[in-house]
C-alpha positions in Angstrom: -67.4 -42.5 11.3 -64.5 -40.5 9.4 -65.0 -36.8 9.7 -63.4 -34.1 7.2 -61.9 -30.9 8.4 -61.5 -28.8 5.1 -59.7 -25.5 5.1 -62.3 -22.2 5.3 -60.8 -20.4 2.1 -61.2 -16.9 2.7 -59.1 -16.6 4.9 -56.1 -13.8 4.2 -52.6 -14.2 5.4 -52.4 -10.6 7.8 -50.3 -7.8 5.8 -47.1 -7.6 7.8 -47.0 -11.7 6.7 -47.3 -10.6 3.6 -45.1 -7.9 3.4 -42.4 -9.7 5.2 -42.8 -13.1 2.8 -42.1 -10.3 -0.4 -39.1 -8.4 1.4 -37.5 -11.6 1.5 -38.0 -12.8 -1.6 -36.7 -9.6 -3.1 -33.8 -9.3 -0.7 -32.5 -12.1 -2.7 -32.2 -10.0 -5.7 -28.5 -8.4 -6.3 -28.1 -5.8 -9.8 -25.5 -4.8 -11.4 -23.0 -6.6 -13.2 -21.0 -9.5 -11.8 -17.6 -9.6 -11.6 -15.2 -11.7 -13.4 -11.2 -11.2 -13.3 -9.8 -9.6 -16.7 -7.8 -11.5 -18.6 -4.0 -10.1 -18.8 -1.7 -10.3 -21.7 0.7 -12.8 -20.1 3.1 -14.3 -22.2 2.5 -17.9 -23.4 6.5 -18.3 -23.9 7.7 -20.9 -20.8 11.3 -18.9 -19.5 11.6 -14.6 -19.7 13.3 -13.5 -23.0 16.3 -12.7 -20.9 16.7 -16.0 -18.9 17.2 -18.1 -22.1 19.3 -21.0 -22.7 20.8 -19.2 -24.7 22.2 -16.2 -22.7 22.9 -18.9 -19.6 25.5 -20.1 -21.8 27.1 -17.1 -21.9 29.6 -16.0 -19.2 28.9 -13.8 -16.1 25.8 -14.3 -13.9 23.5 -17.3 -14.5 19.9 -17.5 -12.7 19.1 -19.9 -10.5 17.8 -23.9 -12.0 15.5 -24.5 -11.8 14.3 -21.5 -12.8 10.4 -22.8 -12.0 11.3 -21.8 -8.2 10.4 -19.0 -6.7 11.7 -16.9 -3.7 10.6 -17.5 -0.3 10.1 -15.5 3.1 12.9 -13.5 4.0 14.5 -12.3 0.4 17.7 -10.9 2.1 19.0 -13.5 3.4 19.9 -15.1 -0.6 22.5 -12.3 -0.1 24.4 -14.5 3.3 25.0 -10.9 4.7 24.6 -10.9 8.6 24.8 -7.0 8.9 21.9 -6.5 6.0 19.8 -9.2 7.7 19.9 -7.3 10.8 18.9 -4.0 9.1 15.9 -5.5 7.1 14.5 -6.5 10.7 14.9 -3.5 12.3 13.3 -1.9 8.8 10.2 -4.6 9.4 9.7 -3.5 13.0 10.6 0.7 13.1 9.9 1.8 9.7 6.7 4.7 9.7 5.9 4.4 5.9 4.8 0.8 6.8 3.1 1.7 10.1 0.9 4.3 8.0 0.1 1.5 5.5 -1.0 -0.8 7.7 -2.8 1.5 9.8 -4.6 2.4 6.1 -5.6 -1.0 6.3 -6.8 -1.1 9.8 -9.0 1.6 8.7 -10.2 -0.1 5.4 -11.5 -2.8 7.8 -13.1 -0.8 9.7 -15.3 0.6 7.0 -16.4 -2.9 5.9 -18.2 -3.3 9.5 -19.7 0.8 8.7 -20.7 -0.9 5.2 -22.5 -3.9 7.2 -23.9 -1.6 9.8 -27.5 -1.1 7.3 -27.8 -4.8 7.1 -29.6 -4.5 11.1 -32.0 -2.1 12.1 -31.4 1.2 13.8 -33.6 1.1 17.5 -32.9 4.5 19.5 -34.4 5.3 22.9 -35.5 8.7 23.5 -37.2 8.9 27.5 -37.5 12.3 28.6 -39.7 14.5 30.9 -41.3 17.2 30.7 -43.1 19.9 33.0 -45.1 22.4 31.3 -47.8 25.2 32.5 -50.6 26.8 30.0 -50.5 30.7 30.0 -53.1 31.8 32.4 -54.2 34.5 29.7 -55.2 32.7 26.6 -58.6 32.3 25.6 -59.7 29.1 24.1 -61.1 30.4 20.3 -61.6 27.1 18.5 -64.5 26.2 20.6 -67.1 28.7 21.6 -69.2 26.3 24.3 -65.9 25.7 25.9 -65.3 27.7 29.3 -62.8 30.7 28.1 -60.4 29.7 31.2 -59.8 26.6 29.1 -56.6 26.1 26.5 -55.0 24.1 24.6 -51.4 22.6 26.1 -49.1 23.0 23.0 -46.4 21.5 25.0 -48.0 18.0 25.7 -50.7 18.2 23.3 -53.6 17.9 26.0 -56.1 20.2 27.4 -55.0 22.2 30.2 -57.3 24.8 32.4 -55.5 28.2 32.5 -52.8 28.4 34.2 -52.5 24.4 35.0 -49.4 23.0 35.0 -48.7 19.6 33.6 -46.3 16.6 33.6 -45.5 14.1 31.1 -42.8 11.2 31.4 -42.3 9.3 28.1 -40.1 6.3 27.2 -40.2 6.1 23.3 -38.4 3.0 21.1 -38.0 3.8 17.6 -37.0 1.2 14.9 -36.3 1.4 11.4 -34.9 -1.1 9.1 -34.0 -0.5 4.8 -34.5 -4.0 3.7 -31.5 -4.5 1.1 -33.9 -5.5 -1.6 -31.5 -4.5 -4.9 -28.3 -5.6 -3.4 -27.2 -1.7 -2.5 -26.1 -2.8 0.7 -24.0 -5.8 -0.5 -22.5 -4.0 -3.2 -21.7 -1.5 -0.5 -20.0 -4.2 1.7 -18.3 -5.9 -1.6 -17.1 -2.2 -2.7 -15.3 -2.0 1.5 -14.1 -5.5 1.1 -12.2 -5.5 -1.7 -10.8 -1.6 -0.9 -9.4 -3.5 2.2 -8.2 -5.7 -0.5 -6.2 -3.1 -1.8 -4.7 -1.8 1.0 -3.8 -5.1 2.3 -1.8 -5.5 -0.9 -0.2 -2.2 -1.1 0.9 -2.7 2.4 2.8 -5.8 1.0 4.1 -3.4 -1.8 5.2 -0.6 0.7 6.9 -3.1 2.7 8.4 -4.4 -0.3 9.4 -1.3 -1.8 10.6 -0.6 1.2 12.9 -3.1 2.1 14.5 -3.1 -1.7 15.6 0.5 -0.9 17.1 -0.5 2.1 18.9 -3.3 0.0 20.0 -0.5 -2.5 21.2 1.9 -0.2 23.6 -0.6 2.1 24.8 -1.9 -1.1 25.9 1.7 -2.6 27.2 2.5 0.4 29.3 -0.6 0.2 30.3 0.9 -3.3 31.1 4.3 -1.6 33.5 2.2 1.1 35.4 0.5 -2.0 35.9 3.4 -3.9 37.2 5.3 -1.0 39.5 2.3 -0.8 40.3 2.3 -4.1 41.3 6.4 -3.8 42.8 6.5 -0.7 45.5 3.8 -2.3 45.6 6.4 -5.1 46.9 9.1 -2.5 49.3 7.2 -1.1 50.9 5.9 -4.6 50.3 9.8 -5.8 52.1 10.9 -2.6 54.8 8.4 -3.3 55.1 9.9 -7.0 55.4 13.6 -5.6 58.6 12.5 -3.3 60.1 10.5 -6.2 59.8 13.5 -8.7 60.7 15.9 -6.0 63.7 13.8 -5.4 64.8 13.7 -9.1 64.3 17.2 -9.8 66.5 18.0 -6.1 69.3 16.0 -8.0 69.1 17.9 -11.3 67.5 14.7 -13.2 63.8 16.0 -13.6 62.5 19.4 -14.2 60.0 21.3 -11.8 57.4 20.7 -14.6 57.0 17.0 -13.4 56.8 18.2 -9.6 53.9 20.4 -10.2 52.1 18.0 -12.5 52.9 15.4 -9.3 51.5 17.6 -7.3 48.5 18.7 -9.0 47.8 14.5 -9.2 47.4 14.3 -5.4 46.0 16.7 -4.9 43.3 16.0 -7.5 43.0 12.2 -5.8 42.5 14.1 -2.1 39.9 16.0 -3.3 37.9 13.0 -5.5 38.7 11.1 -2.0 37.0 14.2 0.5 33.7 14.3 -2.2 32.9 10.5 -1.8 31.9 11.0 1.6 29.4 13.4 1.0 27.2 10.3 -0.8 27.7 7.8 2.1 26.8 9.9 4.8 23.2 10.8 2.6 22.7 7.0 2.0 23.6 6.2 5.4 21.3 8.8 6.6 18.8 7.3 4.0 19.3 4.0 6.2 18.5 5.6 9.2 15.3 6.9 8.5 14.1 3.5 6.9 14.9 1.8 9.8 13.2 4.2 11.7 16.4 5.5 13.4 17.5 9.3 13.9 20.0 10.2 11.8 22.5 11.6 14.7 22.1 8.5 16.0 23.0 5.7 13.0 25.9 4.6 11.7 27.6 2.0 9.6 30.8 0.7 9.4 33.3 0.8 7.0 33.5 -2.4 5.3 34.8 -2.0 1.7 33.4 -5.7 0.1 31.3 -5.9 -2.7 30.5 -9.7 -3.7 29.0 -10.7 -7.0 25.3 -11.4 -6.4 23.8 -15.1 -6.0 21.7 -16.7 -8.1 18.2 -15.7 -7.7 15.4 -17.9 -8.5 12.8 -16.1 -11.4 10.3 -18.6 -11.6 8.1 -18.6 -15.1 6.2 -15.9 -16.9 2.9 -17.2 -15.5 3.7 -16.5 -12.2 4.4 -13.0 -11.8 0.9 -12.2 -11.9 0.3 -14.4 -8.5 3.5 -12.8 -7.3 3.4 -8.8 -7.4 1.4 -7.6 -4.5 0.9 -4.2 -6.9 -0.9 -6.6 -9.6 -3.2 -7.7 -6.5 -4.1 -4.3 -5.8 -4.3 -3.3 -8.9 -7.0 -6.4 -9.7 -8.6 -5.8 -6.5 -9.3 -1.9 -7.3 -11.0 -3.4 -10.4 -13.1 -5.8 -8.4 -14.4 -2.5 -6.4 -15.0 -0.3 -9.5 -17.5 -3.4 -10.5 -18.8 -3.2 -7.3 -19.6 0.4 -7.1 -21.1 0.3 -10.4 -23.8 -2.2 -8.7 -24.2 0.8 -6.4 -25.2 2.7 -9.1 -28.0 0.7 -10.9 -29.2 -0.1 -7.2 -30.4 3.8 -7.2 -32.7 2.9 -10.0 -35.1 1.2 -7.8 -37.1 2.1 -4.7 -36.2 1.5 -1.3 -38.8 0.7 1.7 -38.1 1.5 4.8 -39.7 -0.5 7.7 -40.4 1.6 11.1 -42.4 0.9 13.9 -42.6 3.3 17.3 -43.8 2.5 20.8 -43.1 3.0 24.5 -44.4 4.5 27.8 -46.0 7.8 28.5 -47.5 9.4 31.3 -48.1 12.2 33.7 -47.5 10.8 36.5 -44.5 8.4 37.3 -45.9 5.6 39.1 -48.2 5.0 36.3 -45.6 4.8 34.0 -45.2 1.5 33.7 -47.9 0.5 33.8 -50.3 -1.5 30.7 -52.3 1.2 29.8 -49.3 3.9 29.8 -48.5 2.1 26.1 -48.4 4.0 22.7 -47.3 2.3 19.0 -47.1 2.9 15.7 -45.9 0.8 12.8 -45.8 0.6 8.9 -43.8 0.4 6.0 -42.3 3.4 3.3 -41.8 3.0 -0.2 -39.7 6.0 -1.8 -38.6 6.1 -5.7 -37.2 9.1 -7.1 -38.9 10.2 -10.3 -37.2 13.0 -12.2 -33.9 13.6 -10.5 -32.6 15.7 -14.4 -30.8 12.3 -15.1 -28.3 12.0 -12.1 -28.4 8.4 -11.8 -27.9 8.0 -15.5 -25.1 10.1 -15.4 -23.5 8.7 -11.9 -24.0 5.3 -14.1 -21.9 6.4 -16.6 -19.4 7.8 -14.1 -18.4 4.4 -12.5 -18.7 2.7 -15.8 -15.4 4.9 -16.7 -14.0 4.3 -13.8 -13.7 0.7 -14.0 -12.6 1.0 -17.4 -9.5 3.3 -16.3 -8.7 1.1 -13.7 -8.8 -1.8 -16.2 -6.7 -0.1 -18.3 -4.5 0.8 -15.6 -4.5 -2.9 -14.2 -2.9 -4.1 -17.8 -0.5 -1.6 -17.9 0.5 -2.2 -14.3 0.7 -5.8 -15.3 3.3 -4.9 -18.5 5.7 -2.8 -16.6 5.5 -6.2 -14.0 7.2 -8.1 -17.0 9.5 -5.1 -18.6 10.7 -4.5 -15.4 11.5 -8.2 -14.9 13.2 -8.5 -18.2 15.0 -4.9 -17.8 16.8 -6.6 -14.5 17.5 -9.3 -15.7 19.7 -8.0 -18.7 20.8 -5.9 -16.8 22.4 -7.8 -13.8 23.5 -10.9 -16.5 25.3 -7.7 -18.5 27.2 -6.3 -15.4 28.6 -9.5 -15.0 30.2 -9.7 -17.9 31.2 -6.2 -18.1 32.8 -6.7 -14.2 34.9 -9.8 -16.7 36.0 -7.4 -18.9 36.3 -4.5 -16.7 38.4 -6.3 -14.3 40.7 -7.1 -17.3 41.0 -3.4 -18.0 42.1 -2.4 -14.5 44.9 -5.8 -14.7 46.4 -4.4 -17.5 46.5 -0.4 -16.6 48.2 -1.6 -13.2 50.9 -3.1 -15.3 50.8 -0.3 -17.9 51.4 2.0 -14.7 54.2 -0.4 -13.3 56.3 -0.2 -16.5 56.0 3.5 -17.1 57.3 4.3 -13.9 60.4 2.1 -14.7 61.0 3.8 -17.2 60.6 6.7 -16.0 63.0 6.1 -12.9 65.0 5.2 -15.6 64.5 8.6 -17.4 63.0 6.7 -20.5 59.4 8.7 -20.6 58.6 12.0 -18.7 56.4 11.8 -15.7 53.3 13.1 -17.9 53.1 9.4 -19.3 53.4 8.9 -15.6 50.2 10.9 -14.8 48.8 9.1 -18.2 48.7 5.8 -16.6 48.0 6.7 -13.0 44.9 8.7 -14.6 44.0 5.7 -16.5 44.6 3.2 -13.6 42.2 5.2 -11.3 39.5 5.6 -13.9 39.7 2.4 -14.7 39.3 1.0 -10.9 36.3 3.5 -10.1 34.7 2.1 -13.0 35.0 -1.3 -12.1 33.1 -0.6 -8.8 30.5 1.5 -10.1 29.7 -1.7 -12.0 29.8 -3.9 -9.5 27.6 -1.6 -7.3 25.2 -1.5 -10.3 25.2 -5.2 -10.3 24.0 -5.4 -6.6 21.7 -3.0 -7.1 20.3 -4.2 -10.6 20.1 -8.0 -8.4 17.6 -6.2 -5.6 16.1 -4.4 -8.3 15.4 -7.6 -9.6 14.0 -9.6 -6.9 11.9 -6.4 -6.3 11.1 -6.7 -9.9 9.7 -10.4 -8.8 7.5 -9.5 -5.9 9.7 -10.1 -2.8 8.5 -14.2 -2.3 5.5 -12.5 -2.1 2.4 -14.7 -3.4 -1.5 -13.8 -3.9 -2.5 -16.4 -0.8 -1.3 -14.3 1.1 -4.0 -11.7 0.5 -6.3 -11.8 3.1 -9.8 -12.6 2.3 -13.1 -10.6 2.4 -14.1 -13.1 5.2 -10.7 -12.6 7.0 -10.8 -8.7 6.7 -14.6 -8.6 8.1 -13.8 -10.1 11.3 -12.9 -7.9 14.0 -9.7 -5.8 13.6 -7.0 -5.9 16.8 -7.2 -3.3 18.8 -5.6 0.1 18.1 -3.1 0.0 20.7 -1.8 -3.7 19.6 -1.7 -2.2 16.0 0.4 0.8 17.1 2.9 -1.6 18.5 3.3 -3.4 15.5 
């Protein structure tokens, strides 16, 4: 005999099922708009403007071919100088701009876990005890067939005779839990992650910035070490001129005229030779406080050599984008501006707030634990603003700007990425060929200098066409290394310009950020 069991249908589910069953169902639910990356006015042309084929058949400085690679790791070292590799790592490890950026990003990370925090509920324990005793002179007015010795016990809410004295040990739990049914939470946590974002990319751009100063500085003061070459040889030829004239004016040949003007010459060249140090010690100094050195303490030696620079890989167009840590946090502060403006239609909807209460309370302490002793309370809140004068509209309307500036400011960012590019580039193939030409100049005011002193040994020309060509000679040389300094420069500029061998991968992730920072004292260190 087959038996059916059929369901009784009036039965309900209970109302914490219920209630549960819809939380989750509308925890699910995220507003605001979602994000999508802007698009960026990068140039559809394969090779920058100034890399051409047809400036690399020029003369001077060529890029490096392929020009689809890119730099890698440790920029420096393209440059094969031991000394500036040795600063750079001492830069890495002592410099304090880049400890306060990373410790800006040690603190980013840690609001992403105060973002999370709301996803769990918030239990707090309050036990206490409590002694009380009712006044002894209050009469009981709320209920006339009461005895009149009896009161009420404000402090632990029981009735007390007069002048009883009472005890009460309690053990309360509290819980309470926002459900994130709009997605204010997540937008919250998105908005954290991405400003980690951020500062993990402009702690790239710090360190990048940094080191190219660094570059710049040790190559000016390279620069500062030729010229002071170039004008202590000036003193000595100038010192040699004074004798020569002071000779032929002793034997009646010369007048004092060219003896002054001689003298005036050196002295001119001591002085322009006594003002050069004043710039190397500052960029020296410079270099000690980006290496994180007292300045009383750092020096550098005197090495007068400045080398043309190598070639240095550009890549393609397409790739700055992927290349410029400032683009990344640029992008990345757009990503959060879209992700506060989730914040703000979230604030449009109500929030519930789930809470429940319980625990042990009694008056005397060896009944405090036990069954009956227990007290509870539970339900649900629903709250929804309804005339706030239009301050969520408003705050709306706030963000919405906001991430249209930072859009705005993300394609300019991105522009300047490729004028900068194109501005180094010209300018370092440029300085090349002026160095060519430059170098050419100072050939031919040596020998312009070399001939007028024969003939003025010879008593052919006066010494002021002397002075003519020693003034031409050492303008000529200073220019020659104020070129060749810009050059250097122009080249770290450049692979500044480029991002370093810096590449978006390396930005750390929202998952990579949310895990749990090293400690403070390890980051200190680092």
């Amino acid at each position: 005999m087959k038996t059916t069991v059929e369901r009784p249908t009036g039965i309900r589910r209970p109302p914490l099922v219920c209630l549960l069953t819809a939380v989750g169902a509308m925890a699910a639910c995220t507003v605001g708009p979602k994000y999508h990356p802007p698009t960026t006015p990068a140039p559809a042309v394969p090779n920058y403007k100034e890399s051409t084929v047809n400036f690399q058949s020029t003369e001077g400085w060529k890029v490096a071919s392929p020009q689809e690679a890119m730099l890698r790791g440790q920029w420096w070292e393209i440059f094969k100088d031991p000394e500036l590799n040795a600063l750079e790592e001492q830069l890495n490890i002592n410099n304090q701009n880049i400890k306060e950026y990373f410790e800006n990003l040690m603190e980013a990370r840690a609001e992403i876990h105060e973002a999370r925090a709301p996803y769990w509920p918030t239990v707090t324990a309050n036990p206490s005890w409590q002694r009380a005793r009712a006044s002894g002179t209050l009469v009981n007015t709320y209920n006339t067939n009461a005895p009149s010795s009896r009161t009420s016990n404000s402090a632990t809410g029981q009735a007390a005779s007069s002048g009883q004295q009472t005890t009460i040990w309690s053990f309360p739990i509290d819980v309470s839990w926002v459900p994130d049914l709009w997605g204010k939470i997540r937008n919250e946590v998105r908005q954290a992650q991405f400003g980690a974002q951020v500062s993990a990319a402009d702690l790239e751009n710090e360190r990048l910035t940094e080191q190219a100063s660094l570059g710049q500085y040790y190559f000016e003061i390279r620069g500062q070490d030729a010229l002071q070459k170039v004008l202590d040889q000036t003193v000595e030829a100038d010192q040699k001129a004074l004798e020569l004239t002071r000779a032929a004016y002793d034997s009646g040949v010369d007048d004092y005229v060219a003896v002054v003007e001689a003298q005036s010459t050196l002295e001119s060249a001591q002085s322009q030779a006594i003002n050069l140090k004043i710039a190397r010690a500052q960029y020296e100094h410079a270099m000690a406080t980006l290496t994180g050195k007292i300045a009383s303490e750092f020096s550098i030696p005197v090495r007068p050599e400045l080398t043309p620079p190598p070639p240095i890989p550009v890549g393609v167009p397409s790739e700055l984008l992927e290349r410029r840590p400032d683009i990344a946090a640029a992008e990345r502060t757009l990503a959060q501006a879209n992700a506060v403006i989730g914040i703000g239609y979230g604030a449009f909807f109500p929030s519930l707030t789930l809470s429940a209460a319980g625990g042990l309370e009694s008056s005397k302490f060896k009944n405090w634990f036990t069954w009956p002793s227990r007290f509870w309370s539970i339900g649900p809140t629903l709250s929804e603003t309804i005339f706030n004068g239009g301050l969520y509209r408003a705050e709306l309307q706030q963000y919405t700007a906001t991430y249209n500036a930072d859009l705005a400011a993300y394609r300019q960012t991105v522009l300047t990425a490729f004028q900068q590019v194109e501005d180094y580039l010209a300018a370092v193939r440029l300085y090349s060929q002026q160095i060519e030409r430059q170098q050419a100049a100072v050939n031919h005011a040596q020998q312009f200098l070399t001939l007028e002193l024969g003939r003025y040994e010879t008593g052919i020309d006066p010494y002021i066409d002397v002075l003519t060509a020693q003034t031409t000679l050492l303008a000529d040389q200073q220019t020659l290394v104020t070129i060749q300094v810009g050059e250097m420069t122009s080249a770290v500029s450049l692979i500044e310009a480029l991002g370093g061998g810096w590449d978006q991968s390396q930005l750390p992730t929202p998952g990579q950020l949310t895990k749990k920072a090293p400690p403070a004292d390890t980051a200190q260190q680092r």
